[in-house]
N, C-alpha and C positions, 0 to 999 in steps of 0.2 A: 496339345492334342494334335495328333495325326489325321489331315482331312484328304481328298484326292484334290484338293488346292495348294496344301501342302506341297505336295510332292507332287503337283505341277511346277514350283519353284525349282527344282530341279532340275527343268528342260527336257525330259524324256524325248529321243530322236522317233517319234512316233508317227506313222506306220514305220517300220524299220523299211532302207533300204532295198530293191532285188534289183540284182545285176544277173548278166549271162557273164559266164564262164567256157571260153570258145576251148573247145578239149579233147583231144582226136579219138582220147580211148571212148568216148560216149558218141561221137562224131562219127566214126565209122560203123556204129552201130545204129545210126541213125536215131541217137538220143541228143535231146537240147539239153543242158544243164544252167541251172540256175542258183545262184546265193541267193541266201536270204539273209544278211547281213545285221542279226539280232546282235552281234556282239558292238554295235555299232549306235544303240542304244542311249546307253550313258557309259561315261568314262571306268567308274565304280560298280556298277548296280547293273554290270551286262546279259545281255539273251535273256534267256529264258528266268534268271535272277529277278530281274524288273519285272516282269510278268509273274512272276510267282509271289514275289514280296511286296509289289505294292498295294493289294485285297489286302492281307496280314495286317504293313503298319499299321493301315486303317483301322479294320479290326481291333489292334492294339489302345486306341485311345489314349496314347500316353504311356499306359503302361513297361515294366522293364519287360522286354523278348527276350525269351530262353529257347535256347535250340538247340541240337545234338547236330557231330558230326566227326570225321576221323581226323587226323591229322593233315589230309588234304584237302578237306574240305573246300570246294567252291564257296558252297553258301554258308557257312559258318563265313568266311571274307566278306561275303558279298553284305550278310545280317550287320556285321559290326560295321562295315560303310555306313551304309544306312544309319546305324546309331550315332556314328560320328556326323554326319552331315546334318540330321534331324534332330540332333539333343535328346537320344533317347538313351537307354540303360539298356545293356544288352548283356547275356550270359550263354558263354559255349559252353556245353557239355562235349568233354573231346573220349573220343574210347582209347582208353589205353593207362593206365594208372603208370605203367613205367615212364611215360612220355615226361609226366611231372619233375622230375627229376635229372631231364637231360636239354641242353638247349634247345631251344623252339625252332623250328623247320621256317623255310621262309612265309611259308600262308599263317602259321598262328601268329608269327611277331609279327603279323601286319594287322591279323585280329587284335593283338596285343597293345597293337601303339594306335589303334584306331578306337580303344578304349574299352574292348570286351571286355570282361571276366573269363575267364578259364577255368574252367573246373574241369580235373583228370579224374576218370571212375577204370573201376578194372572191367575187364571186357563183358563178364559174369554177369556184371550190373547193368552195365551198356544194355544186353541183350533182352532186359529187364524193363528199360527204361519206359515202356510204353503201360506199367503195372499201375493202378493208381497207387499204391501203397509207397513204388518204388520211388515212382515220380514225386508225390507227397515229400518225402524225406531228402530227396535233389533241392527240391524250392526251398524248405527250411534249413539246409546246410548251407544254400549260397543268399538266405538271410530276403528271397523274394517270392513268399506263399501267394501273390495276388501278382504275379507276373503275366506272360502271356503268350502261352506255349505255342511253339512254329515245330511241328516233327522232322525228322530228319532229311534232308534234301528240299524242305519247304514242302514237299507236299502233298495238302490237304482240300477240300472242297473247296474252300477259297479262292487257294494257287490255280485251283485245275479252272474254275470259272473266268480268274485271271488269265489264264493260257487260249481260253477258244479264239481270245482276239487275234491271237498269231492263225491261226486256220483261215481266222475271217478278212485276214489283210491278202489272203495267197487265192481267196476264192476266185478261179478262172483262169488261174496265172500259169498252172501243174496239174500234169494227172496223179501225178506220183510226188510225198513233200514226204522227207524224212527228216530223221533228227535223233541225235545220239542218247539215248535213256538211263538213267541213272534210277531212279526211284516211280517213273512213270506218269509223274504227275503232266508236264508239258504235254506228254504224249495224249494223254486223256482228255486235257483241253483242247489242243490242236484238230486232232479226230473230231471232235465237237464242232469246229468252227467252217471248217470245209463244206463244200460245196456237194452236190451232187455229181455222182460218180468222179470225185477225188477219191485217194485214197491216202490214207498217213503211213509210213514203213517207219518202227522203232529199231533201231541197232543199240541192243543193251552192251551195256560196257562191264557188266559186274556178271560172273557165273550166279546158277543156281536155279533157274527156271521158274523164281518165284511170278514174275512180272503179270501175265497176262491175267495171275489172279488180282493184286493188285490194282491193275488200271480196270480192270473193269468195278471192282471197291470202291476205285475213285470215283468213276462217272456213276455209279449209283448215287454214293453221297452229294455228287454237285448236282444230279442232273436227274436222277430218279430213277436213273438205267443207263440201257449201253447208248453211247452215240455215237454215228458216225464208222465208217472205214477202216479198219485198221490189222497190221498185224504187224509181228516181227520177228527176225532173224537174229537169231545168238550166236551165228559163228564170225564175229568179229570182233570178240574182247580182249584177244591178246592175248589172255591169261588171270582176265579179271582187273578191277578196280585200280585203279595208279600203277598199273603194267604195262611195258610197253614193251618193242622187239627191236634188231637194228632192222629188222624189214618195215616196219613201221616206220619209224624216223625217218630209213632211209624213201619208204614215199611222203613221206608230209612234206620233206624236204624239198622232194620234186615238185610237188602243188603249188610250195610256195614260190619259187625258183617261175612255172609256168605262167601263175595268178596274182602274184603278189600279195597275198594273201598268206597273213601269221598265221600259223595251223597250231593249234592248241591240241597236243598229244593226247590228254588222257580221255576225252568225248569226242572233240571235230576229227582228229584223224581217223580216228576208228570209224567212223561215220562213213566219211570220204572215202575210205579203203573199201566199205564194204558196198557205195555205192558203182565204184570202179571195178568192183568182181564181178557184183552181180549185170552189168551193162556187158561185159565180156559172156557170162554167161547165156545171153537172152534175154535176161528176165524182164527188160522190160522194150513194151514193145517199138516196133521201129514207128517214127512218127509221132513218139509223145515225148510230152517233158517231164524232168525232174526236178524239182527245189529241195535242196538240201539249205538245212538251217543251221546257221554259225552262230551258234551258242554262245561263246568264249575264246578267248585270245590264249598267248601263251603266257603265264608268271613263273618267276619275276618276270 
């Protein structure tokens, strides 16, 4: 059984790190910038991962984790760490039924040899996956009816009540904390955790404009309603989910070059990018600070 002693065995680098980030484009704008160094965490189980999955294990009680995700998945990695590390039984549901039949990209063979299950469905079903009838028939084809469902990017009430503690580590520290959103769950807790007159800024990384319905679904379920500051900007996904540009690259490349800091493409740069426009822009004002939260490194 999975306890939060458990996985203090682990060592979690908890409160995570903040460093300043000295950076002329935010600097002449008379903005402070600051990391907030989540990916810094644990070696496996990084950012906003650890916060979202460790409510879940718990949760889990032993039981096998099934979870959905693409064939980039973060958290499909991050889940089968954890099973590897913990002795637990873990099962990806990956989208894409052709995937099955063609070698494994570098994030699932690491799912692979870290001792997930893989289960390939067609995207039809993917799309499906939240049905109970559909779900029903997922757990009895990979042989685990009494598993113990984590949805897709980790998250759910749980994740998000695991997330306020990042808000609550930055209380005082930032006017302005952002963080690159994928499913919204992190964003929902963070906003929660903060301070008075903080504010949380999400930069979604996927098109479609579903989000602010969602995070506010979220903070209902954890929380009973909305909490906390927040909004977000969508023009900086590049083109959507595991897209990137050479404008892209070619600034992550300079961040890193300036910071020393590994910039992880498909969240933190986009993040990064979009907090360096908007400082060029105005938007934020002269005399305050920002924390940007570093999620994730680069893999391999």
């Amino acid at each position: 059984m999975t306890s939060p002693d458990t996985l203090a065995t682990l060592h979690p680098r908890l409160p995570s790190p903040v460093r300043e980030a000295h950076d002329d484009r935010f600097a002449r704008r008379g903005v402070r910038l600051l990391l907030k160094r989540d990916d810094l965490i644990h070696p496996d189980l990084i950012g906003n991962k650890w916060r979202k999955l460790a409510p879940n294990l718990t949760a889990a009680h032993g039981r096998t984790i099934l979870t959905f995700g693409g064939a980039y998945s973060n958290h499909l990695r991050a889940t089968a760490a954890a099973g590897r590390l913990l002795g637990l039984a873990t099962v990806g549901v990956v989208r894409g039924q052709e995937l099955a039949d063609r070698p494994l990209n570098p994030c699932l063979a690491r799912c692979a040899a870290d001792g997930m299950l893989l289960q390939f469905v067609d995207r039809s079903t993917y799309r499906r996956k939240t049905d109970p009838d559909t779900l029903a028939a997922l757990l009895r084809e990979v042989g685990a009816e009494d598993a113990y469902v984590v949805p897709e990017g980790g998250s759910n009430s749980a994740a998000v009540r695991g997330c306020r503690a990042l808000g609550e580590e930055l209380r005082g520290q930032a006017d302005v904390v952002a963080i690159a959103c994928g499913t919204g769950g992190t964003l929902a807790g963070l906003a929660a955790g903060l301070g008075p007159g903080q504010r949380a800024l999400g930069i979604p990384v996927l098109k479609g404009g579903f989000l602010p319905a969602d995070i506010r679904h979220l903070q209902a379920a954890a929380f009973g309603g909305p909490r906390g500051d927040w909004h977000l900007d969508d023009r900086f996904h590049f083109g959507g989910y595991a897209r990137t540009t050479d404008e892209l690259d070619s600034f992550a490349a300079d961040f890193e070059n300036r910071h020393g800091l590994p910039v992880e493409r498909l969240y933190v740069a986009k993040m990064l990018y979009g907090l360096a426009a908007l400082a060029e822009e105005g938007a934020f004002a002269r005399g305050s600070t920002v924390a940007a939260v570093v999620t994730g490194r680069p893999f391999p």
